[in-house]
VOVOTI-944199 format. One record per residue: x, y, z negated of N, C-alpha, C in turn; residue in three letters. Coordinates in steps of 0.2 Angstrom, whole numbers, plus 5000, padded with zeros to 4 digits. Each point is the difference from the previous one (the first is absolute). Example, Ala and Ser with C-alpha at 12.3 -4.5 7.8 and 13.67 -1.06 7.14 Angstrom:
BEGIN
506649724961499650065000500450065000ala
499850055004500450064999499650054997ser
END
This chain:
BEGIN
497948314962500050075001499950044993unk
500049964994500050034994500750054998unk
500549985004500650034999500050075005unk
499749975005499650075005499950074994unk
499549984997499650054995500250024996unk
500549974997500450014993500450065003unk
500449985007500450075001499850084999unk
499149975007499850065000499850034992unk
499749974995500050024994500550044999unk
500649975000500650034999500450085001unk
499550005008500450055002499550074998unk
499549984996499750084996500350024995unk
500249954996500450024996500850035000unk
500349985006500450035004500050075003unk
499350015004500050055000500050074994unk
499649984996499950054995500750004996unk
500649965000500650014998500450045006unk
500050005006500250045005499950055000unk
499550034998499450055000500550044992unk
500449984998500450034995500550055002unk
500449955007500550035002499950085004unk
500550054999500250025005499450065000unk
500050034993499450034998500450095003unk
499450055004500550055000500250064993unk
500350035001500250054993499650044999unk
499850024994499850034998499950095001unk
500749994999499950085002500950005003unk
499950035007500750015003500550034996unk
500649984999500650044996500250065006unk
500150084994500250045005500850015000unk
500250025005500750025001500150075004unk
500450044995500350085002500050005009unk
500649954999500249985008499949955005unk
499150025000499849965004500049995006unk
500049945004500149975007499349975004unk
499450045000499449985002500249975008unk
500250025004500449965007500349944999unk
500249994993500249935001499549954995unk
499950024996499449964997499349995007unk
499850055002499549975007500349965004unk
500750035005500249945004499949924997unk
500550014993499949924996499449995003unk
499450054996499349975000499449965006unk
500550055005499549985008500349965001unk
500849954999500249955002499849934998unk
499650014993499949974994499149955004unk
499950085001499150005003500349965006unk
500450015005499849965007500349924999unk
500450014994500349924999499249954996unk
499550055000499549964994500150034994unk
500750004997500050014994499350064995unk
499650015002499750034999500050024991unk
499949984995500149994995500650064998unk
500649975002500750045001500050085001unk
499649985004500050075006499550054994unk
499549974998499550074997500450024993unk
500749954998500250014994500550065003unk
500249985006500450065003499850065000unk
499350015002499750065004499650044992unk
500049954995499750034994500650044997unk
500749985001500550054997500150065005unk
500149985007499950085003499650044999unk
499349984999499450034998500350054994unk
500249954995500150024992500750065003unk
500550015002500450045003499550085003unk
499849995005499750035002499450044996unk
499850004996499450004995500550054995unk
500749974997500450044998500550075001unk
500049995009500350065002499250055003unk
499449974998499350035003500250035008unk
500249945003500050015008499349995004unk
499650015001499450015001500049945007unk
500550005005500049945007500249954999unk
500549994994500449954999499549964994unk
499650044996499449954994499550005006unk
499850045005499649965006500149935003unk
500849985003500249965003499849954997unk
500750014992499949924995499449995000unk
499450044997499349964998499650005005unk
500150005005499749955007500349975001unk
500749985001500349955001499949934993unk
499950024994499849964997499449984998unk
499650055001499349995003499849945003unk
500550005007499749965006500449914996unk
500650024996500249944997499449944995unk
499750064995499649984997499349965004unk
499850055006499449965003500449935003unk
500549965001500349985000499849935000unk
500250034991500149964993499249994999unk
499650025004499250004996500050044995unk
500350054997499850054995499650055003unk
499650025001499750045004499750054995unk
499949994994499750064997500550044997unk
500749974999500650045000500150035007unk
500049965004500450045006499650075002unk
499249984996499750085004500250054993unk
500350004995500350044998500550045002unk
500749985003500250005003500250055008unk
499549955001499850045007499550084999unk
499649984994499850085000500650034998unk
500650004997500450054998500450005007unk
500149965006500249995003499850075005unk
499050005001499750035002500250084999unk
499750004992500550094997500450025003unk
500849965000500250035000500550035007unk
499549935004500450025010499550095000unk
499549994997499650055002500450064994unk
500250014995500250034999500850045005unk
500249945002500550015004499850035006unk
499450005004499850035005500049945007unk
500049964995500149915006499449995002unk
499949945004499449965005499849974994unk
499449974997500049954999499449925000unk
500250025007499549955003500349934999unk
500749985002500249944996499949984993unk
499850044995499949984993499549995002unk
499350025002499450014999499649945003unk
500749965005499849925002500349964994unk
500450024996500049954996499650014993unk
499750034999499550034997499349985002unk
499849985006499649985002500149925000unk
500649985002500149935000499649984993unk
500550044993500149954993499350014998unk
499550075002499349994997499949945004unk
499949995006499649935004500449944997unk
500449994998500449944998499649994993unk
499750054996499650014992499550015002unk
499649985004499449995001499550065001unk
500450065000499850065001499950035008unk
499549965002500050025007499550065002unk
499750024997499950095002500550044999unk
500149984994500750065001500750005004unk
500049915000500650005008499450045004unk
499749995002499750045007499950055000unk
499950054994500050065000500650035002unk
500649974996501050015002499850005007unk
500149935002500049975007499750075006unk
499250014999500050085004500350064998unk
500350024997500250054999500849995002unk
500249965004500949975002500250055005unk
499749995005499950025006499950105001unk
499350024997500250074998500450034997unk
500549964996500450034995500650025005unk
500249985004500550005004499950065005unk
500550065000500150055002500249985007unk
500649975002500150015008499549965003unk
499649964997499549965002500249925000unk
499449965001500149954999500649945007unk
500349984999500349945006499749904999unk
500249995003499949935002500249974992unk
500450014998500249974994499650014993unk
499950055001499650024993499149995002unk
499850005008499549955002500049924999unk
500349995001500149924997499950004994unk
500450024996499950004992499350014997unk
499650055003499450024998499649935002unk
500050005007499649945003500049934997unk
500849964994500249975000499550014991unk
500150054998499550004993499150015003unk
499750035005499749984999499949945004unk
500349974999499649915004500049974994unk
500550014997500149974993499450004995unk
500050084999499250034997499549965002unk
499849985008499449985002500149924998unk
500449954999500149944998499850014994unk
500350034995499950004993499150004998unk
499850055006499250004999499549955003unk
500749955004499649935004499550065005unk
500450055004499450035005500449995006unk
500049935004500249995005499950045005unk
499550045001499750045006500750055000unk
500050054994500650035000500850004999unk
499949934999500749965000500250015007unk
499749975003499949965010500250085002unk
499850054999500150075002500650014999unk
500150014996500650044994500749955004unk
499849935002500549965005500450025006unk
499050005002500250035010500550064999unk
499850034996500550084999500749954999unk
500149964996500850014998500449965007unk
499649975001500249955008500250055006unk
499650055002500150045002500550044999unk
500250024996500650034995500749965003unk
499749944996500549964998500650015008unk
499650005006500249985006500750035001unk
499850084998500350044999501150004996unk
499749954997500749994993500249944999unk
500749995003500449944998499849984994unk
500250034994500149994995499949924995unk
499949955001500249954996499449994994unk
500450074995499549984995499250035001unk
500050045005499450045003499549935004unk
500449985002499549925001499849964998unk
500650004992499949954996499350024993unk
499950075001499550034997499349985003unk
500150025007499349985003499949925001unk
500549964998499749925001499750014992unk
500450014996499650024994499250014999unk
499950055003499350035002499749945002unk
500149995009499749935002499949944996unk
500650004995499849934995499449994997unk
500150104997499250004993499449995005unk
500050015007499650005002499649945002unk
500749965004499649925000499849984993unk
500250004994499750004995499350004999unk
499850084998499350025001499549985006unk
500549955004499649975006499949934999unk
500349974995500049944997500349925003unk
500650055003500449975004500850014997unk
500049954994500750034995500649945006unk
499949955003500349965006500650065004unk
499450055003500550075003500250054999unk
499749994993500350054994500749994998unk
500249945000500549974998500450005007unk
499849995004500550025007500250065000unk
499450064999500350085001500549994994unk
500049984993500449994995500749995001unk
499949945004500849985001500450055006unk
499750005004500250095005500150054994unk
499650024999500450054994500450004996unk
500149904998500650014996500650015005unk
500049975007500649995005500350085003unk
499550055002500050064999500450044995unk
499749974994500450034993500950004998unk
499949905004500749985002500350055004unk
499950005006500450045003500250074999unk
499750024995500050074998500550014992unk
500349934999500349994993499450034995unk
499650005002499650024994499949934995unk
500349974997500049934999499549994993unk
499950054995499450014996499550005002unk
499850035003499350005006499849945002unk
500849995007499949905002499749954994unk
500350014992499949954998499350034998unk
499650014998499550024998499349995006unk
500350025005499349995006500349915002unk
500449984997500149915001499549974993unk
500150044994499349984998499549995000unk
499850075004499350025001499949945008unk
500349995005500049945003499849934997unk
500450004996499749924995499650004997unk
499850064995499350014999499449995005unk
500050015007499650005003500049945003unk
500349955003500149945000499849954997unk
500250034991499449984997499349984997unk
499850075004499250014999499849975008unk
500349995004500049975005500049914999unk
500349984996500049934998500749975002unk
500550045002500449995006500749984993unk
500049954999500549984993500750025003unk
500249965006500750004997500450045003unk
499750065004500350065004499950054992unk
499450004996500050024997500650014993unk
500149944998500749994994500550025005unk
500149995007500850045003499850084999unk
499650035000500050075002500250024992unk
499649974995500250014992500649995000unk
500349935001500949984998500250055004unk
500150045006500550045004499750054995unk
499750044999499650064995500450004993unk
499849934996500350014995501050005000unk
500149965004500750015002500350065002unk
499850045003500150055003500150054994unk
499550014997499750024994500749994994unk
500149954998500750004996500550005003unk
500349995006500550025003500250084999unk
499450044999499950085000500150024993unk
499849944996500350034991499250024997unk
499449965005499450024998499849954996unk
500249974993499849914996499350015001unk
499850064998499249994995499549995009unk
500250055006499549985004500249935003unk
500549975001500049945003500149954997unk
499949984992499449974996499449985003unk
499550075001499650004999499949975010unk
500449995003499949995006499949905000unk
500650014998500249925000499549974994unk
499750044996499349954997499449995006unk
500150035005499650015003500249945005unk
500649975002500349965004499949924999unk
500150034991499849934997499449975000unk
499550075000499549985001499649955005unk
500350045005499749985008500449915001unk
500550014995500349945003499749944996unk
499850024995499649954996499449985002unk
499650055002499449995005499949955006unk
500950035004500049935005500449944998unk
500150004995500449954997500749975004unk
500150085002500949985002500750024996unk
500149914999500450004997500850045001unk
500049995005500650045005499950074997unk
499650055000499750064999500150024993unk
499849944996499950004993500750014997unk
500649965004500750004998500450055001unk
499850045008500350045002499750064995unk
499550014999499850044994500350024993unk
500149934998500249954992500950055000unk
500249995005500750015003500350084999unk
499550044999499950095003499750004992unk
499749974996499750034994500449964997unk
500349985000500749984994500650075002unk
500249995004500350065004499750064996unk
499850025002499550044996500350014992unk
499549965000500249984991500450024994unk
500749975006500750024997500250075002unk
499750045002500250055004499550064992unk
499349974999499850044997500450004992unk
499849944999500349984991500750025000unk
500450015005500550044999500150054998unk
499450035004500150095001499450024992unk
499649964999499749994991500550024998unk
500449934998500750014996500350045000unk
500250045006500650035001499750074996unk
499550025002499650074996499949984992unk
499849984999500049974992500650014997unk
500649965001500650024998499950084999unk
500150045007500150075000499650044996unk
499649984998499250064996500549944993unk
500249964998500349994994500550034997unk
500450025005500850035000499850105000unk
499450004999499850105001500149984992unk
500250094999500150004993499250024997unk
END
């Protein structure tokens, strides 16, 4: 297994060169005759294919357009839409920049904006700002003139379950549930279920039962599936093997990683499906599956030649600037 370990060594190193690629711009180029319609469409096709990365370098140039002709709805849209790219990406202290100018200017426009104000709530709870998610989080619900519906109830419901996990207070996690299940009844919707297995997951969690944690985990990533939400799917097939393997559960565990990190580069994400497939190696090292180890070995070569190319290929181009 010493060749086991050498990989996984390998692959931090891999990462933090991945972690090179694919940096977004600095500052948008403006254009007289700008096409904000066509820069977003790109950019929502970018975000639903995964591409996330692409997408917020899309949404940062319509931003930068829109900023240029001081269109008050259209700098709304972009820095909420890249807002929501950023929390994504895990940038979360950018993204609530963002989203405050986000918030400005719907409101100067004379807009809603109770959708910002969930991702405002989201990025603080994601940065460990969980008063102040809560504070956003109550104030969602009032802000909304025609008044609240089923959808924008789930959402709030959906952050405070979240909030009460983060503060490990199961009593009002179990609450904050009953409400969404109830709701839930209510809505098809796919990803609206695959939020509340979510919830259920953190929950078997805090109950110290990470075995059916990792079963609500794979339901939410099958949900995710059917909803092509395939960024999400991969990420809750993490959060699945993660839990699997706080359960002891090896070799369900490295599948839910290898689909996760596979998913993950297929989408043009190196650095997160690295860091997945070190996790694959891991579990496979643990149970000392060979099989596991290979079919891992196989995807982080892959890999490899995929990153050191895209090193290469940027280096050239930052040499060839005048």
């Amino acid at each position: 297994m010493k060749k086991m370990t050498r990989i996984v060594c390998l692959l931090s190193s891999l990462v933090a060169a991945a972690g090179l690629v694919g940096c977004m711009t600095s500052k948008p180029e403006v254009r007289v005759d700008s096409d904000m319609s066509r820069l977003t469409k790109s950019a929502a096709q970018l975000f639903e294919r995964g591409q996330v990365e692409s997408a917020a370098r899309q949404y940062s140039r319509a931003l930068g357009l829109a900023r240029a002709e001081d269109n008050s709805l259209e700098i709304a849209i972009s820095a909420y839409d890249l807002g929501a790219c950023l929390i994504a990406l895990e940038r979360y202290e950018t993204a609530q920049v963002f989203l405050g100018e986000a918030r400005g200017e719907f409101e100067r426009a004379g807009k809603p904006v109770a959708d910002v104000m969930i991702l405002q709530a989201k990025a603080a709870r994601l940065l460990g700002q969980t008063d102040a998610a809560a504070s956003i989080a109550a104030e969602i619900l009032p802000s909304l003139k025609s008044g609240a519906n089923d959808s924008y109830r789930m959402q709030v419901l959906l952050l405070e379950a979240h909030i009460a996990c983060d503060r490990k207070d199961t009593i009002a996690a179990k609450a904050s549930l009953t409400n969404l299940q109830q709701l839930e009844k209510k809505i098809s919707d796919p990803v609206v279920k695959a939020d509340v297995a979510g919830v259920m997951a953190r929950i078997q969690q805090l109950d110290n039962d990470p075995a059916k944690a990792a079963e609500e985990s794979d339901k939410q990533a099958e949900l995710y599936k059917q909803a092509k939400k395939y960024r999400d799917m991969a990420f809750s097939l993490g959060r699945a093997g993660q839990f699997y393997l706080d359960a002891g559960i090896l070799l369900p565990a490295g599948d839910r990683f290898y689909r996760s990190a596979r998913s993950l580069y297929a989408q043009g994400d190196d650095v997160a499906a690295l860091k997945m497939l070190e996790q694959s190696l891991n579990a496979a090292q643990k149970a000392q599956d060979q099989d596991a180890y290979l079919r891992d070995t196989r995807l982080f070569e892959e890999i490899k030649r995929a990153v050191q190319s895209n090193v290469g290929t940027n280096a050239v181009t930052e040499a060839k600037k005048p």
